[in-house]
N, C-alpha and C positions, 0 to 999 in steps of 0.2 A: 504494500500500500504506500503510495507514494505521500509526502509533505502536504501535497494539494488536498489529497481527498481526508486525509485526515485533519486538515482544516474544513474541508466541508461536511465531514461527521460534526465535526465539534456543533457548528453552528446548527446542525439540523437538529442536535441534541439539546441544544439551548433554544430553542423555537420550541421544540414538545417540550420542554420543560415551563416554559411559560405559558405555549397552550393548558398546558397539565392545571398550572395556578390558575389560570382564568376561568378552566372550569369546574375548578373546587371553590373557586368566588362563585359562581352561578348556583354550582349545589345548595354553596351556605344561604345564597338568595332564596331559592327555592323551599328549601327548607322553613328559612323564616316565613313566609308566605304562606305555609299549610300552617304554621304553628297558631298566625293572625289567624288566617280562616277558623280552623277546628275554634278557636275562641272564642269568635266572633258568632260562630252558629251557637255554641254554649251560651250565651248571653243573652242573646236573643229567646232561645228558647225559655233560659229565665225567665228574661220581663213577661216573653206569656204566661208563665207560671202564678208571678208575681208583681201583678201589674201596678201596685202602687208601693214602691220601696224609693229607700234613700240609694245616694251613691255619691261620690267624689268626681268633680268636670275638671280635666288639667286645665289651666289658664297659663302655663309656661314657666321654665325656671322651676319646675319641684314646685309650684303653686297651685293649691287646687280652690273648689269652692263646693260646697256642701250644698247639695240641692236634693228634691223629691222626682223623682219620674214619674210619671201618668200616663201608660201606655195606653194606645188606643189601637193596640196592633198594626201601629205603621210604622215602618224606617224607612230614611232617607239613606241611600245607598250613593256610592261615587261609583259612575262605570266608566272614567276614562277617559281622558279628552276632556277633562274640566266639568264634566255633564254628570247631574247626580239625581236619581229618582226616587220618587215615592214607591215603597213596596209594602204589600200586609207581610205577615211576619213567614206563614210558608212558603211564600214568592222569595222573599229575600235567603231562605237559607236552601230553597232549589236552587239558587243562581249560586249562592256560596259553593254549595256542592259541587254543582258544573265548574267552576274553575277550580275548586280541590282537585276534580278527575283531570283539569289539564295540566294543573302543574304537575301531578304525578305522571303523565304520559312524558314531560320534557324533564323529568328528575329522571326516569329510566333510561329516555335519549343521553341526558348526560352523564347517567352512571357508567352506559355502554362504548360515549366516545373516551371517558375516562380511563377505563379500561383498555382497548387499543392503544390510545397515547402510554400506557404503563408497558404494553406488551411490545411496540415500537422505542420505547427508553431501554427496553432491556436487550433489546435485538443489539441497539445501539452500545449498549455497553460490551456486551458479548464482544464485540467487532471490535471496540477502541483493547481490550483488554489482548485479542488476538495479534492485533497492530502493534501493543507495547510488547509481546511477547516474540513475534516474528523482528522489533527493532531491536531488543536483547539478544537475540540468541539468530546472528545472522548466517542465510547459509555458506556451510562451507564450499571454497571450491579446492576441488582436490586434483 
């Protein structure tokens, strides 16, 4: 293996290692995103439960304000694009749901290209460790 190509192992090696981190950032995104949902339908299903309770509203900085809730089985949902709607309380956690099932469909997608990136790190290593061993131990000519 000549100087060239194991310059250009290196780099291909450091490209899947940073693809590698970006989508172990995306997991952790994802992850946090089911942890809000599953919450977020817990809560909800509360207030139906419990439809006139107290609770704590953040105002920011660790600051909160003590207020009473009066469900009247709607929430205001944000879908995106700034745009946020009215839903009664099983609309809003059907739709919860439906996006639980997508992020778990792109959590799988990126468990799997995780995976590959791991199994191409290791190809990669195999190879730089052959290279260092073939530039050790060079052949003889006799």
């Amino acid at each position: 293996m000549s100087e060239e190509q194991a310059e250009q192992l290196m780099q291909q090696m450091q490209m899947l290692e940073t693809y590698f981190s970006d989508l172990t950032q995306r997991e952790n995104t994802f992850m946090n995103i089911l942890r809000e949902a599953t919450a977020s339908i817990e809560s909800i299903q509360s207030l139906g439960k419990n439809p006139e309770s107290e609770t704590l509203i953040p105002i920011g900085m660790g600051t909160y304000v003590p207020t009473k809730v009066s469900s009247n089985s709607k929430i205001v949902m944000n879908i995106g694009a700034g745009v946020a709607v009215e839903k009664d309380f099983p609309s809003a956690i059907n739709y919860l749901e439906a996006r639980i099932k997508e992020v778990e469909v792109a959590l799988q997608d990126t468990a799997a290209k995780k995976q590959d990136a791991t199994a191409r790190l290791e190809q990669g290593k195999a190879q730089m460790n052959q290279m260092m061993q073939a530039m050790q131990n060079p052949p003889s000519s006799g």
